[in-house]
C-alpha positions as CSV (number, residue, x, y, z in Angstrom):
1,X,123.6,54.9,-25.0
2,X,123.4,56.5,-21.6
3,X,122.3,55.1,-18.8
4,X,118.9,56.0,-18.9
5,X,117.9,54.9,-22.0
6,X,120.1,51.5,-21.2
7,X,117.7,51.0,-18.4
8,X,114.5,51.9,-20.3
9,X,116.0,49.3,-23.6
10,X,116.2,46.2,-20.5
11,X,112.5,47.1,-19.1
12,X,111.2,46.7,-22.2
13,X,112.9,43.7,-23.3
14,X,112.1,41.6,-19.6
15,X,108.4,43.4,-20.8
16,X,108.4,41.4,-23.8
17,X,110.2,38.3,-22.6
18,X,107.3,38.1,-20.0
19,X,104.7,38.5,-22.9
20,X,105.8,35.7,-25.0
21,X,106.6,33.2,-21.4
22,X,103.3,34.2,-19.7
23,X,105.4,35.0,-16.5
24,X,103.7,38.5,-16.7
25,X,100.3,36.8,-15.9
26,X,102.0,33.7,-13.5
27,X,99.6,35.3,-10.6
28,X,96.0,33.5,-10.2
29,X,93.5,36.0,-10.7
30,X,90.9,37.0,-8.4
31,X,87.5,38.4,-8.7
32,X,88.0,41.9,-8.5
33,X,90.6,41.3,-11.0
34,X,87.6,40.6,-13.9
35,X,85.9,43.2,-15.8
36,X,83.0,44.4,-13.6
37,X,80.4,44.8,-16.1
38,X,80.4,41.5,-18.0
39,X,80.7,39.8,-14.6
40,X,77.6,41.4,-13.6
41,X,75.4,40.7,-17.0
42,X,76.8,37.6,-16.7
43,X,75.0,36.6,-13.2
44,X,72.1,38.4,-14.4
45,X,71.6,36.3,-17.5
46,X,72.1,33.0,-15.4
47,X,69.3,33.9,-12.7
48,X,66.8,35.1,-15.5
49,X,67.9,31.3,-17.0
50,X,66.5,29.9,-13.5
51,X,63.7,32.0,-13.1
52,X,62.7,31.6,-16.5
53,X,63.3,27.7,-16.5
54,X,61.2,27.3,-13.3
55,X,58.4,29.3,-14.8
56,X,58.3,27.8,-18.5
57,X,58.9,24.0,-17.5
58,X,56.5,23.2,-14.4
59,X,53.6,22.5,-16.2
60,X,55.5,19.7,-18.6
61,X,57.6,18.5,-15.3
62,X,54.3,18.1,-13.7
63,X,52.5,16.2,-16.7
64,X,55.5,14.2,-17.2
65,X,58.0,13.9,-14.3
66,X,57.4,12.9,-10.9
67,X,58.1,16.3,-9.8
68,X,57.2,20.2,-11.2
69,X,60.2,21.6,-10.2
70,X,62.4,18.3,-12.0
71,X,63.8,20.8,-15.0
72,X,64.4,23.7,-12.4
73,X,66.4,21.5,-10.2
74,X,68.7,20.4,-13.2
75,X,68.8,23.8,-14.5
76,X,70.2,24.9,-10.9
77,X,72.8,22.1,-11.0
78,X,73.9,23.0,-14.7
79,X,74.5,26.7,-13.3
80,X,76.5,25.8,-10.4
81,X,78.4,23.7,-12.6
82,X,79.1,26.4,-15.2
83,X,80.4,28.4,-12.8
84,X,82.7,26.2,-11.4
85,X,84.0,25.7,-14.8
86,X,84.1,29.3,-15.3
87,X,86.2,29.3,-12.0
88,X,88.7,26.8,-13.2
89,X,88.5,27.7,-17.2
90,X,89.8,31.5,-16.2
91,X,92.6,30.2,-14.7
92,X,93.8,28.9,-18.1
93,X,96.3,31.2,-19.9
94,X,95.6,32.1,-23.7
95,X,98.6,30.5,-24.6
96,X,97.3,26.9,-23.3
97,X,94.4,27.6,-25.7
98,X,96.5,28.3,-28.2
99,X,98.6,25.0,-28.4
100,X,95.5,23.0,-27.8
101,X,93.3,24.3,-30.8
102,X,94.7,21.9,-33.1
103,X,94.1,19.3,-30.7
104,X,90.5,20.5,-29.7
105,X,89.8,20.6,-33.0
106,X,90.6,16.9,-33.7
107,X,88.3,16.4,-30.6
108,X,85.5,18.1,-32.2
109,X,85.8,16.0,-35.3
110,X,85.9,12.6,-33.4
111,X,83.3,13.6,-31.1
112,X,80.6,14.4,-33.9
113,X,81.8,10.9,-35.7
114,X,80.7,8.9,-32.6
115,X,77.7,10.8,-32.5
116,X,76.5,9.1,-35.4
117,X,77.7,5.7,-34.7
118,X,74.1,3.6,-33.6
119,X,74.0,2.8,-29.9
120,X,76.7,5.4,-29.1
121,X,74.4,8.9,-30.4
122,X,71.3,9.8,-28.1
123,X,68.3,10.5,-30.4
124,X,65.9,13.0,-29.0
125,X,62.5,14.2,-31.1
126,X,64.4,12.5,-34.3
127,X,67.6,13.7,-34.0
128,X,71.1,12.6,-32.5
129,X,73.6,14.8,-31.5
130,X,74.4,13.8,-27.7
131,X,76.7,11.6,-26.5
132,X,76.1,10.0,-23.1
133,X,74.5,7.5,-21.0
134,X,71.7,7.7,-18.5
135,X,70.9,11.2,-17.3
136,X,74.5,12.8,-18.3
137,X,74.7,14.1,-22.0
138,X,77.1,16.1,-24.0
139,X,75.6,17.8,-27.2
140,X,78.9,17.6,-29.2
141,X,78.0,20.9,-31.7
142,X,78.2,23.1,-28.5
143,X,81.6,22.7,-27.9
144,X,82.6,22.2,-31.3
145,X,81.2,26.2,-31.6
146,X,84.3,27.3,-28.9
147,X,86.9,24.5,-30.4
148,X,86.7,25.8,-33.8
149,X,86.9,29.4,-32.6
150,X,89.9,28.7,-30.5
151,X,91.3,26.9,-33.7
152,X,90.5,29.4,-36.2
153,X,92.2,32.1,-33.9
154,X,95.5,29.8,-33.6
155,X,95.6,29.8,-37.4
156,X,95.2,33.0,-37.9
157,X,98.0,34.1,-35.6
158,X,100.0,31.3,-37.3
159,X,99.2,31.6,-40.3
160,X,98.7,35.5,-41.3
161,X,100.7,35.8,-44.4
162,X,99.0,32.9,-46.1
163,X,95.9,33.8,-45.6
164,X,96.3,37.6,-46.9
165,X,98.6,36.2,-49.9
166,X,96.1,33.7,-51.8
167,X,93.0,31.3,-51.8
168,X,95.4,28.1,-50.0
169,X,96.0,29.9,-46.5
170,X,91.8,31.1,-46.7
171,X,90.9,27.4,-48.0
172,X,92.6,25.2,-45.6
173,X,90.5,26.1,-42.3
174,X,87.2,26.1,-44.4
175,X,87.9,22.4,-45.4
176,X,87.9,21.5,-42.0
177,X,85.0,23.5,-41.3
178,X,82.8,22.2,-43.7
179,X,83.7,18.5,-42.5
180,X,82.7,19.7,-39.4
181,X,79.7,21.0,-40.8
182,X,78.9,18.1,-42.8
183,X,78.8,15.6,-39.7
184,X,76.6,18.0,-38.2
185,X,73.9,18.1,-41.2
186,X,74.2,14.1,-40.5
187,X,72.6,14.5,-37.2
188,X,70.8,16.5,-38.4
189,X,72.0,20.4,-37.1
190,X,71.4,22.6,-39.4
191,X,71.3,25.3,-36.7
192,X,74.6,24.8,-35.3
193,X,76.4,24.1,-38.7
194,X,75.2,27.6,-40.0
195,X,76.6,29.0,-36.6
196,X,79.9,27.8,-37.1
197,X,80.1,28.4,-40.6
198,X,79.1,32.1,-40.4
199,X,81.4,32.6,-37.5
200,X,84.4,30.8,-39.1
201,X,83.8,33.6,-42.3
202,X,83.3,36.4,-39.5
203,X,86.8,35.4,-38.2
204,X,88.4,35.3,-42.0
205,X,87.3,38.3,-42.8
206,X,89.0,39.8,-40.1
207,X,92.1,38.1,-39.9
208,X,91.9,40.1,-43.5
209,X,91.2,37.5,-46.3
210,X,91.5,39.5,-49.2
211,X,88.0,40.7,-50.9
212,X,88.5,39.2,-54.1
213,X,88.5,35.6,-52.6
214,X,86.1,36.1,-49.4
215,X,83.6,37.6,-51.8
216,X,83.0,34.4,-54.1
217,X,83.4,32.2,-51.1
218,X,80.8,33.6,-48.9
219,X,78.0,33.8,-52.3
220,X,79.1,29.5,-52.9
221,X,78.4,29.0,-49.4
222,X,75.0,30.9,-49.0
223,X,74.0,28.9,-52.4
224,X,74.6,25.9,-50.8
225,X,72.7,26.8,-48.0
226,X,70.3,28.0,-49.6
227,X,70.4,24.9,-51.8
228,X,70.1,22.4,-48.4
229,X,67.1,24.3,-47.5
230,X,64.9,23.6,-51.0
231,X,66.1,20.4,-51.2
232,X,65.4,19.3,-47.6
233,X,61.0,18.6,-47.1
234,X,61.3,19.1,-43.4
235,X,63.6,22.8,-43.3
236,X,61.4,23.4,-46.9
237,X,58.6,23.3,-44.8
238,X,59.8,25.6,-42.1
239,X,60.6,28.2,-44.6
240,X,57.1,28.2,-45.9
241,X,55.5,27.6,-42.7
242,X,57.4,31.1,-41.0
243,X,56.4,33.1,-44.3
244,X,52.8,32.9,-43.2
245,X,52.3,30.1,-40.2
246,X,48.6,31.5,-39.7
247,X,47.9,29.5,-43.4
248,X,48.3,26.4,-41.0
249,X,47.8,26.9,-37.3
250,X,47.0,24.0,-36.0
251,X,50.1,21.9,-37.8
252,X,53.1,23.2,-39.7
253,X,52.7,26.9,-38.5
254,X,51.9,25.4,-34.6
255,X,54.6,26.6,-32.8
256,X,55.4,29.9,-34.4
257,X,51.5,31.1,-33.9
258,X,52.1,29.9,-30.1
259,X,55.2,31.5,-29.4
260,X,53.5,34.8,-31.4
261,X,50.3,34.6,-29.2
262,X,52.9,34.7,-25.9
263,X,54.4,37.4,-27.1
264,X,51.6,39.6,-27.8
265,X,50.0,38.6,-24.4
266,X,53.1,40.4,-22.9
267,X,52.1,43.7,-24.0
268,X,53.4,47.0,-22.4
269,X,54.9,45.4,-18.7
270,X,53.5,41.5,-19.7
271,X,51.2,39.8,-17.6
272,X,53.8,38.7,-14.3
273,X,56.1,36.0,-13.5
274,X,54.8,32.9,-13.1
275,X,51.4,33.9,-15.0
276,X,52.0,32.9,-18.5
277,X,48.9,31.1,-20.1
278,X,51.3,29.7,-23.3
279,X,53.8,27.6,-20.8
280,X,50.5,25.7,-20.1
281,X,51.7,22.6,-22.7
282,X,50.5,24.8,-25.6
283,X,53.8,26.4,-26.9
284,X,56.3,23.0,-27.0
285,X,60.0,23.9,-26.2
286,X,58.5,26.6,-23.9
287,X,61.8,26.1,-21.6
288,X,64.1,25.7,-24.5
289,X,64.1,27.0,-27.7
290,X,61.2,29.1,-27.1
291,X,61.8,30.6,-23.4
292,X,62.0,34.2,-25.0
293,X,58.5,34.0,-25.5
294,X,57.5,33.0,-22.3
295,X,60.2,35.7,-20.9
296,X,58.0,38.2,-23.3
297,X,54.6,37.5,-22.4
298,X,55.6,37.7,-19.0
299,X,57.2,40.5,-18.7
300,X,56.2,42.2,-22.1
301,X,58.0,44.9,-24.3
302,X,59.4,46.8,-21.4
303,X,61.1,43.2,-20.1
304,X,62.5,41.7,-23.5
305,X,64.0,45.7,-24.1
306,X,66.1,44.9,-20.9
307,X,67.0,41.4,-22.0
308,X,68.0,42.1,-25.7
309,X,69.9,45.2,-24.1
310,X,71.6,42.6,-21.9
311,X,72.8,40.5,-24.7
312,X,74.0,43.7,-26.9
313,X,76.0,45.2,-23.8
314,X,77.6,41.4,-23.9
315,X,78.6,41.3,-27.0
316,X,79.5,45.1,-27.1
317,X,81.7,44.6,-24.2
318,X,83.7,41.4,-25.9
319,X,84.2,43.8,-28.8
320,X,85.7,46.3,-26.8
321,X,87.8,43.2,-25.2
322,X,88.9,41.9,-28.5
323,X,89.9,45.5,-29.3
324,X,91.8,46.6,-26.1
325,X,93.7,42.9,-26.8
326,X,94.5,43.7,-31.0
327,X,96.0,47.2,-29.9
328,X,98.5,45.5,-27.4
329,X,99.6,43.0,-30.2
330,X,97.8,40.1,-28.2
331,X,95.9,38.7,-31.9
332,X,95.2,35.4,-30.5
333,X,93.1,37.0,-27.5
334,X,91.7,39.5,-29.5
335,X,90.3,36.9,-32.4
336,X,88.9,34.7,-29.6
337,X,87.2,37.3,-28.3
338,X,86.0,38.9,-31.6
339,X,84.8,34.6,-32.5
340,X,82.9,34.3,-29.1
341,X,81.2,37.7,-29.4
342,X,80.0,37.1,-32.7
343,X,78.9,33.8,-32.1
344,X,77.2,34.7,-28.9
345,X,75.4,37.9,-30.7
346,X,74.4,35.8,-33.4
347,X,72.8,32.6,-32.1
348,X,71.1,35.2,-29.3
349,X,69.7,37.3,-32.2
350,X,68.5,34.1,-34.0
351,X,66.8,32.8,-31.4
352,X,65.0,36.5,-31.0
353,X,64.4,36.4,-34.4
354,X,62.8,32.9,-34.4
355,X,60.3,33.3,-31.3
356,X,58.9,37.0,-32.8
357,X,58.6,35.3,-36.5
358,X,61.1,36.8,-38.1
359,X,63.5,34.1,-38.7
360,X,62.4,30.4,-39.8
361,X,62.2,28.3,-36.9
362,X,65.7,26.7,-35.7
363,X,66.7,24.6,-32.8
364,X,69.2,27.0,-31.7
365,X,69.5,27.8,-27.6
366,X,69.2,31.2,-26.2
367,X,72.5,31.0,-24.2
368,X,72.9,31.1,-20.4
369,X,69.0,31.1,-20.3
370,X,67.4,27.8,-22.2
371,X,67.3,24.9,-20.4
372,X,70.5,22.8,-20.8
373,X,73.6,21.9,-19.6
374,X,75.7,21.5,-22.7
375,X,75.0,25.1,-24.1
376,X,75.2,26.6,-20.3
377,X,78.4,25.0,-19.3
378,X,80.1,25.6,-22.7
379,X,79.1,29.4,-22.6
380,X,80.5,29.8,-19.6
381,X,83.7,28.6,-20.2
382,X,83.9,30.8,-23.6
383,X,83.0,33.9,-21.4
384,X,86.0,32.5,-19.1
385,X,88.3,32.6,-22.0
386,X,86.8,35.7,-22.9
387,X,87.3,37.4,-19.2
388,X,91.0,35.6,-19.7
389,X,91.7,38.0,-22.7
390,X,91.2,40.7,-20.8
391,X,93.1,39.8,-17.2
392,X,96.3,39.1,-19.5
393,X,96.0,42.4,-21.3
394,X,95.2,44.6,-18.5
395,X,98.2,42.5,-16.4
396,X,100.6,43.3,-19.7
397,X,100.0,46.8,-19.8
398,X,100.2,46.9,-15.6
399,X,103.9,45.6,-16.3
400,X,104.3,48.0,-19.0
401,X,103.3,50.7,-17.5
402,X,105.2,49.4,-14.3
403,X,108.4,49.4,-16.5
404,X,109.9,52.1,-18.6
405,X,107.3,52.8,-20.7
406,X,104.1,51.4,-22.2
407,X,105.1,49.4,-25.3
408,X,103.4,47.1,-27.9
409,X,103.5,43.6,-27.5
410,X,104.4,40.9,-29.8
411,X,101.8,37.8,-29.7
412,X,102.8,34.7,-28.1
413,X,103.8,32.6,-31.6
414,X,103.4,32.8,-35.1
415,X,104.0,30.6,-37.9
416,X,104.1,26.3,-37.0
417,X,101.4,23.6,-38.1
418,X,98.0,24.5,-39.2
């Protein structure tokens, strides 16, 4: 070996050394150092969240509250707070995620068992899934959607032979799952338990369960979906109401025919900010789970093209993240990424889906924007993790290039506990 190639063989081994230590990624990142355009959508989603929030809520905060602008104030609090935990969440390397799953994913588990415990679970409009006391609340199934994605993305990466060989390495994480899902139906969440299960088959498939075992899976799990839905009055009801809510405008089909009227008030360009006629206590949830519709008969078609557009370049751009990390070797990053993006996409599209009548109606958040602080803050530490994929790749590959020559990276660990 000349010398040359000597020196090129001991870059490339202090490369990988610093890969599997983290000392590559040691310094604290800055701004500049985050990807641009996510950065951007994100601050753009959060104001529209406020602005949206201040519109949709006075007229209930005025009716109810002491105060109009009591919803817009919290909503101001819950984004300063997500971004401090963005600020301190993006400081966390992958591989600290990676040893906690397990541990997060006990968390989760405990978490939605005291959530049904009387006196400890917060009921609101007949169901309990907060934890808390006074004016602070956690709603558990929020972070149980990033826990189980961190998890599922540690057993992947731990466990990718098993789960490629045979049904045991593919059944193990969907046992856990569906406990998790069945504590949730307890509440009842039938929103959030579909999220998680359609995200942990998402992740699966891609860590590359084999077809002949996914396949079956996925039908048994829509059939029992399906199944929960017949045999459950109140989502029975829903179903039938969203197939033609006009049959019953005034009860079952109330809210839908609302949140339909607000949108087709929007029109072309919408009727202005601040000028919506529905946010006057006739569409309920107007600042939650139906602020899309006050976003669309405010600013019409033109305005909820932007927003959907928003969301897409969002999740587009975590694709390209989870990508970038899987080409590098950096699996766990890349099937956080891929699990936040989906997630994101989908409960986004839902909730689309749901205000314009084209999805039953679901208590589902439209993230960063609905009023909350459980869905805000927990967002924004996923799109931390998700900006934290992408620092650590972008700092390998700096090293890489810095050294002899680009190479690809082993991931931090494989194999261990599930």
């Amino acid at each position: 070996m000349n010398v040359i190639d000597y020196a090129q063989h001991q870059a490339q081994d202090a490369i990988e050394f610093a890969v599997r230590t983290g000392s590559a990624v040691r310094r604290t990142p800055r701004l500049h150092d985050f990807d641009a355009p996510l950065m951007v959508v994100l601050v753009i989603l959060l104001a529209i969240g406020v602005l949206m929030v201040a519109s949709a809520s006075m007229p209930l905060a005025a009716q109810n509250l002491d105060t109009p602008w009591h919803y817009l104030v919290r909503q101001f609090f819950y984004v300063i707070g997500g971004l401090a935990v963005f600020g301190l969440m993006v400081r966390v390397p992958t591989a600290a995620w990676q040893d906690a799953g397990p541990h997060l994913l006990l968390i989760t588990v405990l978490l939605l068992a005291l959530v049904l415990i009387p006196g400890v679970g917060v009921q609101v409009n007949g169901a309990v899934r907060w934890i808390g006391a006074g004016p602070v609340r956690i709603q558990v199934s929020e972070l149980g959607k990033l826990f189980v994605i961190v998890y599922l993305a540690g057993y992947l990466v731990r466990h990718p032979v098993e789960l490629r060989s045979g049904f045991g390495g593919f059944a193990r994480p969907m046992i856990l799952v569906m406990l998790i899902s069945v504590l949730l139906l307890m509440e009842p969440d039938f929103g959030s338990a579909s999220i998680i299960v359609g995200v942990t088959l998402a992740m699966l498939f891609l860590g590359g369960v084999q077809l002949r075992v996914f396949v079956p899976l996925f039908v048994g799990v829509a059939a029992m979906m399906a199944l929960l839905i017949r045999f459950e009055p109140y989502r029975w009801a829903r179903l039938t109401n969203f197939l033609d809510p006009w049959a019953d405008p005034y009860n079952g089909g109330y809210q839908l025919t609302q949140s339909l009227i607000a949108i087709g008030r929007g029109d072309w360009a919408g009727v202005g900010i601040g000028n919506s006629m529905q946010k006057l206590l006739f569409l309920p949830e107007a600042h939650t789970d139906f602020v899309f519709a006050i976003y669309a008969e405010e600013f019409g078609f033109l305005g909820s093209v932007v927003l959907i557009g928003l969301y897409a370049f969002l999740v587009w751009r975590g694709y390209r993240i989870g990508a970038a990390a899987e080409q590098v070797g950096r699996m766990f990053g890349a099937y956080c990424a891929y699990g936040i993006s989906f997630w994101l996409g989908v409960q986004a599209l839902v909730n689309f889906g749901v205000n314009m009548g084209v999805l039953p109606t679901k208590g589902l958040t439209l993230p960063l924007i609905s009023y909350g602080g459980s869905s805000l803050l927990v967002t924004c530490a996923a799109l931390a993790l998700l900006m934290r994929v992408d620092y650590e790749r972008r700092e390998l590959e700096k090293n890489a290039n810095g050294g002899a020559h680009r190479t690809t990276f082993g991931d931090e660990r494989s194999g261990g506990a599930a």
